[in-house]
C-alpha positions as CSV (number, residue, x, y, z in Angstrom):
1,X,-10.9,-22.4,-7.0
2,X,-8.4,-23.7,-4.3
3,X,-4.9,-22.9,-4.6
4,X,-2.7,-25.5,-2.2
5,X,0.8,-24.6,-1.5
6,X,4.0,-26.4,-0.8
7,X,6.6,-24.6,1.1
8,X,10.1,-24.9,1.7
9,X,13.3,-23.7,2.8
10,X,16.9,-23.8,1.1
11,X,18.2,-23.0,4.8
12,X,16.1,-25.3,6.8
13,X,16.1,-28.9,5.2
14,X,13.2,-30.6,7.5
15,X,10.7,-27.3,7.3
16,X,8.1,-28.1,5.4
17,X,4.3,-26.8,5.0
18,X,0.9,-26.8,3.5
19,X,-1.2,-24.2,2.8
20,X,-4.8,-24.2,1.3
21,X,-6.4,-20.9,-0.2
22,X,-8.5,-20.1,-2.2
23,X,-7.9,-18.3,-5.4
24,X,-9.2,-14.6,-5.1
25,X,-7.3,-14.3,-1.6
26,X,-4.9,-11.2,-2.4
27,X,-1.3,-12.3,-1.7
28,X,-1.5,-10.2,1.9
29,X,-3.5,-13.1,2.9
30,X,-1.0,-15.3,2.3
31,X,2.0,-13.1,3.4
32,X,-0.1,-12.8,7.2
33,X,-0.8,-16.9,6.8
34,X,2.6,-18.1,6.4
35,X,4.0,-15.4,8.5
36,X,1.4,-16.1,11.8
37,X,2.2,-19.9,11.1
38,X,6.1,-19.4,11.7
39,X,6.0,-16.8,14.0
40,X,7.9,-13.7,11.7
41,X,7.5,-10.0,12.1
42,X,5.1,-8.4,9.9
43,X,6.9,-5.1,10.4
44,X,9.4,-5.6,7.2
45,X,8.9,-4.3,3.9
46,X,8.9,-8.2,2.3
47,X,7.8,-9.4,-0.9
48,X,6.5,-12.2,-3.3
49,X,8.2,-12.9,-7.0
50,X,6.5,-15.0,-9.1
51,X,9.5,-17.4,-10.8
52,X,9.7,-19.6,-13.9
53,X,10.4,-23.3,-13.4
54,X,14.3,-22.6,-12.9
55,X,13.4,-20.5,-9.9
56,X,14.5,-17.1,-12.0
57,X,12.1,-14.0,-10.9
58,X,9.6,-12.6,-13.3
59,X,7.5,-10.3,-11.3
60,X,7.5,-9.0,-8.0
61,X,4.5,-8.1,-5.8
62,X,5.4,-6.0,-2.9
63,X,3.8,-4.4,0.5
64,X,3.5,-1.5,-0.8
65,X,3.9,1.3,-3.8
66,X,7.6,2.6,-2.9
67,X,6.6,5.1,-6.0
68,X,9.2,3.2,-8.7
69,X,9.9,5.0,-11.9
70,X,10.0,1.9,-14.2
71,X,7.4,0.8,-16.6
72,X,7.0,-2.4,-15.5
73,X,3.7,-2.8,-13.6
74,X,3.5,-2.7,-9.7
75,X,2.1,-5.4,-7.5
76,X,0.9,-4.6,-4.1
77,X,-0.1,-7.2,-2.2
78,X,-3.3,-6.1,-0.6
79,X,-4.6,-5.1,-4.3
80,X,-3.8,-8.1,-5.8
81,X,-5.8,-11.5,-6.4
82,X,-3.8,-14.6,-6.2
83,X,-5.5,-15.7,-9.3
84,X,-4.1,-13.0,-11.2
85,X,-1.2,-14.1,-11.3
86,X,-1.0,-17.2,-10.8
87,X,-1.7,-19.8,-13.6
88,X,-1.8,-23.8,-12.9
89,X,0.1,-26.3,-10.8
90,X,3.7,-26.3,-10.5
91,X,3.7,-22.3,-11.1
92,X,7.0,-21.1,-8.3
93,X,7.0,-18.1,-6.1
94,X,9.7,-16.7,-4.0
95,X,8.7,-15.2,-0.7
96,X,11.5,-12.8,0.5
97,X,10.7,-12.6,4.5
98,X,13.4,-10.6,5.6
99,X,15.0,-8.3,2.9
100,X,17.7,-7.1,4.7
101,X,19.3,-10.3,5.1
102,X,17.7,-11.7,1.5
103,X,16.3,-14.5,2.9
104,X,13.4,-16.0,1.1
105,X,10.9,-19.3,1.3
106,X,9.9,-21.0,-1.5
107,X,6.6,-22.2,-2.8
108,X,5.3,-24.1,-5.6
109,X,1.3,-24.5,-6.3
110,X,1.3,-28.3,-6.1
111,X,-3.0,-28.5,-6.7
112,X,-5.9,-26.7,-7.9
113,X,-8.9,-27.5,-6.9
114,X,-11.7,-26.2,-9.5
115,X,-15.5,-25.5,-8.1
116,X,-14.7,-25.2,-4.1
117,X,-13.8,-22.1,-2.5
118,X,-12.6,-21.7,1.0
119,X,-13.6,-18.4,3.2
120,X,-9.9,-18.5,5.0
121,X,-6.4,-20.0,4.6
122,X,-5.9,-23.1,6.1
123,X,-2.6,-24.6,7.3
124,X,-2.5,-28.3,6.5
125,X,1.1,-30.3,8.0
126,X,3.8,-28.4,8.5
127,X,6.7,-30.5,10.1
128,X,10.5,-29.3,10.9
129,X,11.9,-25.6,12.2
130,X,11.4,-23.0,9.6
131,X,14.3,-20.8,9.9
132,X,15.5,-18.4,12.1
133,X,13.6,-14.9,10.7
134,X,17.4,-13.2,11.3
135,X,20.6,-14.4,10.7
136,X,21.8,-12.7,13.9
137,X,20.1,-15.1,15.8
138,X,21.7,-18.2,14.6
139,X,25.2,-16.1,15.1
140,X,24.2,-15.4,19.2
């Protein structure tokens, strides 16, 4: 199955992109697509939450184990399937690509495409500036 992606920024108003991927990509794949298409660092510690339809987190899937003591499960990113997660169109994920400043993306699954498969994320149109990856920047 195909997953394709809407993404967006609250910060940016005229970014906008589309990714395709398919559904057992792990959500690393995703974190190096988006990030080599807008030119971030991949040196932070950045996350994905999966969100209900008011945008609230439910889960988070992170980098790496920081060794939490909670029960809740952990996430890692490079362990973890998109389609594990994810359940249908419409399903809402927060991508947090600089948490020291608390900045995030959002995406939404806006198609599925059921029988097809694709070997590696593709970037469809992607239009506008995504934001500045630091805040400092806009302030220089």
């Amino acid at each position: 199955m195909i997953y394709k992606f809407v993404i967006v920024s609250d910060e940016a108003d005229n970014f906008k992109m589309q990714i395709a991927i398919d559904s057992t990509a792990t959500f690393m794949q995703l974190r190096n697509v988006i990030l080599d298409s807008v030119g971030y660092s991949k040196e932070q510690m950045d996350s994905f939450y999966i969100c209900d339809d008011e945008w609230a987190k439910e889960k988070e899937i992170t980098c790496m184990d920081m060794g939490s003591d909670s029960d809740e499960d952990i996430w890692i990113m490079d362990d973890t399937q998109l389609d594990e997660l994810l359940e249908d169109e419409g399903q809402r994920l927060q991508y947090l690509f600089n948490p020291s400043e608390r900045r995030t993306l959002l995406l939404e699954v806006t198609e599925t495409s059921f029988g097809k498969h694709l070997d590696s994320p593709r970037v469809g149109r992607q239009h506008g500036t995504p934001p500045l990856y630091s805040i400092e920047e806009v302030e220089e």
